[in-house]
C-alpha positions in Angstrom: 0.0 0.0 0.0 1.5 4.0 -0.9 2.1 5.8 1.7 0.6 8.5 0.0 -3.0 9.3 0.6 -5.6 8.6 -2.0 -8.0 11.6 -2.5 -11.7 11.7 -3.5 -12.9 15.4 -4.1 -16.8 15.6 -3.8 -18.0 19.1 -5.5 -21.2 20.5 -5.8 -22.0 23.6 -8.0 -23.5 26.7 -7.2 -24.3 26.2 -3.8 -27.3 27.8 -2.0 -25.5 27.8 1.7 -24.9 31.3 3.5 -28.1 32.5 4.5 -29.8 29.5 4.2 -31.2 27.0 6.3 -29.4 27.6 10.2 -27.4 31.0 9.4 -31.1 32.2 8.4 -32.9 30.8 10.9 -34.9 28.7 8.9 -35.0 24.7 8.8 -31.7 23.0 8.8 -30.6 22.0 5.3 -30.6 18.4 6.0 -27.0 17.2 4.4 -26.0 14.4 7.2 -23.0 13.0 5.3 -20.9 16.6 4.3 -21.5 16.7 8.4 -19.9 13.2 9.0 -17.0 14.5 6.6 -17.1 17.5 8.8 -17.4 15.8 12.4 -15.0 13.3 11.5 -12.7 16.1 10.8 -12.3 19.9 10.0 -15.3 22.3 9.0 -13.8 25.0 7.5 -16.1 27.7 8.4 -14.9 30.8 6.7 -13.9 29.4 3.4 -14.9 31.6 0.1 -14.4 30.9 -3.5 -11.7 32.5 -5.8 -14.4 33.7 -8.2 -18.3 33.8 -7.5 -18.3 32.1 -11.5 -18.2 28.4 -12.6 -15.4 28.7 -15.1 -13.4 30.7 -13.4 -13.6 29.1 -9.8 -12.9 25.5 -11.7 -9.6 26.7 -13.1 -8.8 28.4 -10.3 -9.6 24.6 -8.8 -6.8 23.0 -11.1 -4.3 25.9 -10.7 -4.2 27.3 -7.6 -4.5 30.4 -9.1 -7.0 33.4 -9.4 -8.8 33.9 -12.6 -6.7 37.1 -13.7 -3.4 35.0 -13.8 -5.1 31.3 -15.1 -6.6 33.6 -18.0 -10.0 31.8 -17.5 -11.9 34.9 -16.4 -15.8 34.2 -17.7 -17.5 30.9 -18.5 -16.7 30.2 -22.0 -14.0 32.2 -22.2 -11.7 28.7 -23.1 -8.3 30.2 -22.6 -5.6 28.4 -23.4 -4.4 25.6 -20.1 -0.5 28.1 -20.3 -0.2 26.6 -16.3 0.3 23.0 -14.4 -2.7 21.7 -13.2 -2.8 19.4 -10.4 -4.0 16.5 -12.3 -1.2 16.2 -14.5 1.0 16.5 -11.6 -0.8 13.9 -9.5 -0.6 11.6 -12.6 3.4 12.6 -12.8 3.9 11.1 -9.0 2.3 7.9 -9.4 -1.8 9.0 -8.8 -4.7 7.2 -11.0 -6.7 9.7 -11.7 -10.7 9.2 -12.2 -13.0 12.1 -12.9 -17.0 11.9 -12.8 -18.9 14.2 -13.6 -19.0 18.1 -14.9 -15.9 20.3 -16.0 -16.5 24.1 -17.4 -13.4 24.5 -16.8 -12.2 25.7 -20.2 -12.1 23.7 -23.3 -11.9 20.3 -23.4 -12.9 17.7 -20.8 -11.3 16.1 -17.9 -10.6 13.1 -19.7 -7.6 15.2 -21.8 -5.7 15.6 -18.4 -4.9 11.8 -17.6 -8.3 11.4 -16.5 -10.3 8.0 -16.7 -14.0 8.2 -16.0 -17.5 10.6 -17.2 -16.6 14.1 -18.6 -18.2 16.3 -21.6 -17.2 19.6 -22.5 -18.5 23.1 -22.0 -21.5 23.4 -19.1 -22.5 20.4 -20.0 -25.8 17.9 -19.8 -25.8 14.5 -18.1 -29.3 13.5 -19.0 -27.4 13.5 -23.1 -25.0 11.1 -22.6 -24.9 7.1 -23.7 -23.4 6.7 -20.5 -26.6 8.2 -18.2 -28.9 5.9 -20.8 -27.0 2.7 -20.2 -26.9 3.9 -16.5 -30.8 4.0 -16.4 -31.0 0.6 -19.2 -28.7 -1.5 -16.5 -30.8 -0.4 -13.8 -34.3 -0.4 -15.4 -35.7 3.6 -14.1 -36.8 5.5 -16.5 -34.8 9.1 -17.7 -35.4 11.9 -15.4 -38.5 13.4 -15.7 -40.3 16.6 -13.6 -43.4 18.2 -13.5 -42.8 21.9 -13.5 -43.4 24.2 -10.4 -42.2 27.6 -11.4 -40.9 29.1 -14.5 -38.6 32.0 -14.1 -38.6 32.6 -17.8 -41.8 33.6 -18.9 -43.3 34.9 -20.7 -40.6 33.9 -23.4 -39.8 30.4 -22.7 -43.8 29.5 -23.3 -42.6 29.1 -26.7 -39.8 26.4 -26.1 -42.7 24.1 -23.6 -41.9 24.7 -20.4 -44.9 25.6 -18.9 -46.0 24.9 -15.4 -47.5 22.3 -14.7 -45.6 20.4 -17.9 -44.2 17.4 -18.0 -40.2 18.1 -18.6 -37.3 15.8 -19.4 -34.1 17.8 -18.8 -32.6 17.5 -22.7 -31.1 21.1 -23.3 -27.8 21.5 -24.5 -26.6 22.9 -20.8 -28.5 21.5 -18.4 -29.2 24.8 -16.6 -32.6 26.2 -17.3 -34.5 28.6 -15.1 -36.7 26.4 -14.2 -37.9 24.7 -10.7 -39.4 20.8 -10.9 -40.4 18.0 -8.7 -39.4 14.6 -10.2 -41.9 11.9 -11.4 -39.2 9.4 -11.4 -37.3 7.9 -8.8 -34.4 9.5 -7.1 -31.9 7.2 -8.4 -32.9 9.2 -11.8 -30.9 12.2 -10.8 -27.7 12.7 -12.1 -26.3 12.7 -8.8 -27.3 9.5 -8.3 -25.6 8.0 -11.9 -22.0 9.9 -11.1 -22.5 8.1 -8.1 -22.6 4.8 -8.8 -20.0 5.0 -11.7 -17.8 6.6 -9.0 -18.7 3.7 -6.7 -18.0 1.2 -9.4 -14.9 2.7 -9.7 -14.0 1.9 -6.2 -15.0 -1.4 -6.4 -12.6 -1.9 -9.0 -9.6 -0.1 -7.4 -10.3 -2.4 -4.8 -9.4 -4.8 -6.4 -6.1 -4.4 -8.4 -2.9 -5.7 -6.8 -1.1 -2.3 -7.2 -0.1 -0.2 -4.9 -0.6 3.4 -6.3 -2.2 5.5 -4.5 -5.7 7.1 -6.5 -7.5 10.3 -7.1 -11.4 10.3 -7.8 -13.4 13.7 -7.9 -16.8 13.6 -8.2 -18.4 16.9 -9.9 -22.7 17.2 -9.5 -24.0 19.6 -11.7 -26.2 20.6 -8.7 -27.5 22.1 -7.2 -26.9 24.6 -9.4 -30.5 26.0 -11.3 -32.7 24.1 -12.4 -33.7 22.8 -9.0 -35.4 19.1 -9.4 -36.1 16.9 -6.6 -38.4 13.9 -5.6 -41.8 14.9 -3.4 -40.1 12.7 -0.8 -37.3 15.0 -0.2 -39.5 18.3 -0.8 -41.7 16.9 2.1 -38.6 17.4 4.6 -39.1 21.4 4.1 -42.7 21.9 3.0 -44.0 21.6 6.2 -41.6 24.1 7.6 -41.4 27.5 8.1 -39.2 29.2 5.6 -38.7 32.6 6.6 -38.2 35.4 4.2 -34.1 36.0 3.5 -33.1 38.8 5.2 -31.8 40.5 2.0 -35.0 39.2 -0.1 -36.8 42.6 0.4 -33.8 45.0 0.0 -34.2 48.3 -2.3 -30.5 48.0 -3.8 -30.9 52.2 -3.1 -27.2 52.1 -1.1 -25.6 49.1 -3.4 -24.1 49.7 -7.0 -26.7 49.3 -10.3 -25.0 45.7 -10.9 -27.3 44.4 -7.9 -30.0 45.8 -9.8 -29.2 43.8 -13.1 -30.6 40.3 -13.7 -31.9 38.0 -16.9 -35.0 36.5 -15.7 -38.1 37.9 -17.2 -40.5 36.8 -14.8 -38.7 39.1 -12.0 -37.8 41.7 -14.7 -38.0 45.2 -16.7 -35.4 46.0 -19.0 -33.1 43.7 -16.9 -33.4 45.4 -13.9 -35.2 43.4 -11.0 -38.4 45.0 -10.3 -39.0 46.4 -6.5 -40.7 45.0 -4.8 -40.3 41.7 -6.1 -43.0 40.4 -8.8 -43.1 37.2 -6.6 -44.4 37.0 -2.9 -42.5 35.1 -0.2 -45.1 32.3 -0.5 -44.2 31.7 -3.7 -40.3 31.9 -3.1 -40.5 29.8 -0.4 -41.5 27.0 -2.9 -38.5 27.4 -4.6 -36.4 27.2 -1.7 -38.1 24.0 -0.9 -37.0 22.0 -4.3 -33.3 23.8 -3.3 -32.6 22.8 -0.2 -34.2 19.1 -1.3 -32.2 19.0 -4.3 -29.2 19.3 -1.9 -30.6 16.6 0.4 -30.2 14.6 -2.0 -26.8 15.2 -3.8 -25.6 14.9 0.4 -27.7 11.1 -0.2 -25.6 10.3 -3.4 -22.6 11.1 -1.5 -22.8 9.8 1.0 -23.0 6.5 -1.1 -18.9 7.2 -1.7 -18.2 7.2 1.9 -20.3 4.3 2.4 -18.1 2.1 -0.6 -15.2 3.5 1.1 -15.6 2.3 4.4 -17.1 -1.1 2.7 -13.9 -2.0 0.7 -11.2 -0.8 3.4 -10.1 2.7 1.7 -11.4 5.2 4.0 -8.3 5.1 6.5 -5.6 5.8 3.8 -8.0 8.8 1.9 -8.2 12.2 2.1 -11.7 13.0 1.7 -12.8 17.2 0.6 -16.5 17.8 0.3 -17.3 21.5 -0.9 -18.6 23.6 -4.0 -17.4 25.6 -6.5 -19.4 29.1 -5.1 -22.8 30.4 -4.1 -26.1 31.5 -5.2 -27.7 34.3 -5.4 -30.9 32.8 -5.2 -33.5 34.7 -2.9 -31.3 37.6 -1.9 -30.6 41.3 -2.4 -34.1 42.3 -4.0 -34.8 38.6 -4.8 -32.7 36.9 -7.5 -32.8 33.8 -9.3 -29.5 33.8 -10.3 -26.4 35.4 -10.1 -24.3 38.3 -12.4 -21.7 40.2 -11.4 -21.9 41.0 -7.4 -20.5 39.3 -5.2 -22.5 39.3 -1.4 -21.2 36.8 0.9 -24.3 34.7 -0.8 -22.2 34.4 -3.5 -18.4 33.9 -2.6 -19.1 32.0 1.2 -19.3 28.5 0.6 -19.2 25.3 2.6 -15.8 23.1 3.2 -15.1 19.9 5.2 -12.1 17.4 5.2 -11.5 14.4 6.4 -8.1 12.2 6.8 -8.0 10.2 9.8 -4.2 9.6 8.8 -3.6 13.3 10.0 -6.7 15.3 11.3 -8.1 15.4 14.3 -12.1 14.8 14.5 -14.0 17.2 15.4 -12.8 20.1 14.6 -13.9 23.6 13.7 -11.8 26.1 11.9 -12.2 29.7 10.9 -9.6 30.7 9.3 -9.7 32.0 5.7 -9.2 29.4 3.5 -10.3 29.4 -0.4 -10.4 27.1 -3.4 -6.8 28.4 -4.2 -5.6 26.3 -1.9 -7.1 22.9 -2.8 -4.9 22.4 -5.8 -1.3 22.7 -3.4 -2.9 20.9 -0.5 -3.2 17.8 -2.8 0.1 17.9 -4.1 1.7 18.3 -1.1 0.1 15.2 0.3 1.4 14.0 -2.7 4.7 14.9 -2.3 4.9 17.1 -5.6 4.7 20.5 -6.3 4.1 23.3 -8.6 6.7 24.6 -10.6 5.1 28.2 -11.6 4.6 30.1 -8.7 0.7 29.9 -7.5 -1.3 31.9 -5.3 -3.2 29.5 -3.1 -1.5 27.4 0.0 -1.2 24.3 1.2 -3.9 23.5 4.4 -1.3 20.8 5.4 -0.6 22.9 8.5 -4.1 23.5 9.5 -4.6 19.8 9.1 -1.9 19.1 11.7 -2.7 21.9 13.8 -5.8 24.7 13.1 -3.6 27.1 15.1 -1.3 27.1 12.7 0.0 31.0 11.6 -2.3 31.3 8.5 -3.3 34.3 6.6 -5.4 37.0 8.2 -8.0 38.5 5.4 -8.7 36.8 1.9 -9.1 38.1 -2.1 -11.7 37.3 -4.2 -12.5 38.5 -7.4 -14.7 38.4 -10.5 -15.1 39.9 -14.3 -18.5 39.5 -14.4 -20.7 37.3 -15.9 -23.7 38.4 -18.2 -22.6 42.3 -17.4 -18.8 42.9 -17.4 -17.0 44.2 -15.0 -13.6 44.5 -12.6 -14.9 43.6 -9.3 -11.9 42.9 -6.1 -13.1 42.2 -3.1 -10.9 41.6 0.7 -12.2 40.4 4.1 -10.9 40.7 6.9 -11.8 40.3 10.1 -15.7 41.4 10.4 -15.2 43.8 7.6 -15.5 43.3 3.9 -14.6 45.9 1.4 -15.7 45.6 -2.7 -14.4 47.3 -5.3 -16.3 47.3 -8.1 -14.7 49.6 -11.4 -17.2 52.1 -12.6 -19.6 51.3 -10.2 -20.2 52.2 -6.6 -17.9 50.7 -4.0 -19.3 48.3 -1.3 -17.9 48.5 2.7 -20.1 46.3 5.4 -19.7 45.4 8.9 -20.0 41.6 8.6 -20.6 41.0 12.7 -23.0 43.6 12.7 -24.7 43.5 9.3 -23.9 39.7 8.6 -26.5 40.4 4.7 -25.4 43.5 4.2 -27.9 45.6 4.3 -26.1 48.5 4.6 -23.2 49.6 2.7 -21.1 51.7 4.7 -19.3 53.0 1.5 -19.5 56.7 2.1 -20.4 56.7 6.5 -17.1 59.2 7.5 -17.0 57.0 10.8 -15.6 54.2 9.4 -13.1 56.3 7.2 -9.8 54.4 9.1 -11.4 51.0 8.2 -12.1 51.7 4.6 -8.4 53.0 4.5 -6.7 49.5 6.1 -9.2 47.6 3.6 -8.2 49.2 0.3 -4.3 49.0 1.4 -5.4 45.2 2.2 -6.9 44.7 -1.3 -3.6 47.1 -2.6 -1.5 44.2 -1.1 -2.8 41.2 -2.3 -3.3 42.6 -6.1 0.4 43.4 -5.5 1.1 39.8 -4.4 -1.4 38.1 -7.3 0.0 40.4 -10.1 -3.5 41.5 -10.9 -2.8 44.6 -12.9 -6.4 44.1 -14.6 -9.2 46.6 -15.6 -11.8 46.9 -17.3 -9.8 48.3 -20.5 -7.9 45.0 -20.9 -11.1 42.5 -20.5 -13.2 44.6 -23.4 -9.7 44.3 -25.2 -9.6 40.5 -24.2 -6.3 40.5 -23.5 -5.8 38.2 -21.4 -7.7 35.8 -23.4 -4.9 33.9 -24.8 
């Protein structure tokens, strides 16, 4: 057996998490296996993506770099890979690599970087695949079906079938319509589900070979990222619950920059600006927060399958096991969005992190330090006993895992070029304060322990002058640091598209 740790990365997209469920005050998001990850070692409570974006935030993921220096600064963008990734450099020590699931992380799949397993390029759409119909032939369910429960596109989308109340099998090019559903086939329908099982198969094979090398397996579920499907069986955990309104759901955007005000769903929308108040009561809301928090029920289900095939075969003592998203949604919050553009609240860039690896970390543990998913890439290949040759901007949680009191850093950098509007947005945290800037827009400043949804942006209050001032020299430092020397002259340019 290596004496180097296997690893097996479960990622979820787009995750609904700060101010839902227990921060809110609202039901508890049921997700009982990320908290056996999490009790059975660290919860990383403060971690924050690298870029509130998909693309972006799964380069970032393979780099350990931010998006201005990985070049992959939009979805789509496909800049060229000009940097080591850790795959490759897991593959270059000795790891088997297995990849399940989605990728949007510039062109080309998964599968080109030494990768065995399910991957398809751009966004992506399971339910399209030979593999997800031989997954439902071998197990005779039928392909994932959904009545509809809310449309956010009307009144346009009437013309493409996808009315309420249809009968919809997910078949679009990306699976990622605005559209809410509860399934009228069995659970084991869902894609999370099928990438479960081939990941489980995989184990079952790995179990089996006489080599010793050590493996890799990352499983990537497209949700819960929009649309939000579920079975009435997991619906039924939060229908009967009180959801209260988000605290941001009702806010008049009047002290934030016009890019809160900018969003693509008709139904909630004139001239892409979100209407206030919202066209949508709570009541209605609150059913789509249902399917949400059911459709992460159930992804938590279908992972916690993995964990239950690695405990079954003898592999969980010897693996590193990370369980966290790419970044946030906006859904419900700041006026009442259904999806994101180019802010970033702590809805967006907050998401959930827990690690596990009896081998070195201590159960039970709860850590607040800023971490990000710059780090994950170096953290593996330390474990792995490689490294990165190009100089990277993320660092190894090694010495957290050993000891959470390790010196660490004491604010954190995110950033983001927009997504359907463009823009040059920085943001730094540190300590209870969080500073945004946003180029030709409005600035953002917020008192996190006192104003923990920002409701009030403290941009121009003269009493918090000294702050502002320690913030911007913050950001000034880490855009020193990260060579980010971008603005919005040289995205319209696209030069840094390569």
């Amino acid at each position: 057996m290596s004496n180097k740790p296997n690893i097996v990365f479960l990622f979820e997209d787009h995750q609904a998490y700060y101010g839902h469920g227990k921060l809110g005050n609202g039901p508890k998001i049921q997700k009982p296996n990320f908290e056996r990850v999490a009790s059975e070692g660290i919860h990383f409570t403060n971690a924050y993506t690298a870029c509130p974006l998909c693309g972006p935030a799964r380069r970032t993921i393979l780099t350990g770099l931010y998006p201005h220096n990985h070049g992959e600064i939009k979805n789509e963008t496909n800049s060229k890979y000009l940097h080591e990734n850790y795959l490759l450099k897991l593959a270059e020590v000795g790891y088997k690599n297995y990849y399940f699931g989605k990728w949007h992380a510039g062109r080309g799949t998964a599968l080109d970087f030494q990768c065995d397993g399910f991957s398809v390029p751009g966004y992506g759409n399971p339910y399209t695949t030979p593999e997800y119909e031989e997954y439902i032939k071998e197990n005779k369910i039928p392909f994932m079906e959904v009545e509809i429960q809310k449309n956010f596109l009307d009144p346009i989308s009437k013309s493409l079938g996808i009315n309420k109340g249809d009968k919809y099998k997910p078949t679009f090019p990306a699976y990622s319509e605005y559209v809410t559903g509860i399934m009228t086939t069995p659970k084991e329908s869902h894609e999370a589900f099928f990438l479960a099982e081939l990941a489980c198969n995989t184990l079952e094979k790995i179990a089996e070979m006489s080599d010793n090398n050590p493996f890799h397996l990352r499983v990537d579920f497209w949700g819960p990222h929009e649309p939000y499907f579920a079975p009435q069986e997991y619906i039924d955990l939060y229908s009967n619950q009180d959801i209260p309104e988000h605290p941001s759901f009702a806010d008049d955007l009047e002290d934030k920059p016009e890019i809160y005000k900018f969003d693509t769903s008709n139904l909630l929308t004139e001239d892409n600006h979100i209407k206030h108040p919202n066209p949508l009561p709570w009541s209605e809301w609150r059913k789509v927060l249902e399917i949400n928090y059911a459709e992460q029920t159930l992804i938590d289900e279908a992972g916690g399958l993995i964990l239950k095939t690695l405990d079954k075969l003898g592999l969980a003592d010897n693996t590193i096991v990370v369980w966290a998203a790419d970044h946030g949604d906006g859904l419900a919050c700041h006026g009442g969005h259904f999806d994101k553009d180019s802010y970033m609240p702590q809805e967006m860039v907050r998401v959930p992190m827990a690690v596990r690896y009896p081998d070195m970390i201590k159960p039970d543990q709860i850590c607040d330090k800023f971490v990000s998913n710059i780090d994950y890439a170096p953290t593996f290949l330390e474990l792995a006993d490689n490294k990165f040759k190009n100089t990277i901007d993320g660092e190894s949680l090694v010495p957290l895992f050993k000891n959470i009191d390790s010196e660490w850093r004491d604010d954190i950098f995110c950033e983001t070029h927009g997504h359907f509007t463009t823009i040059v947005g920085r943001l730094v945290v540190y300590d209870h304060y969080k500073y945004i800037y946003n180029e030709g827009y409005k600035d953002e400043l917020y008192d996190l322990k006192e104003d923990p949804f920002e409701l009030e942006n403290l941009i121009d209050n003269s009493e918090y002058g000294g702050i502002l001032k320690e913030l911007k020299e913050r950001l000034s430092l880490w855009r020193s640091k990260t060579n980010d020397k971008v603005t919005f002259e040289k995205i319209k340019g696209k030069k840094l598209i390569n």
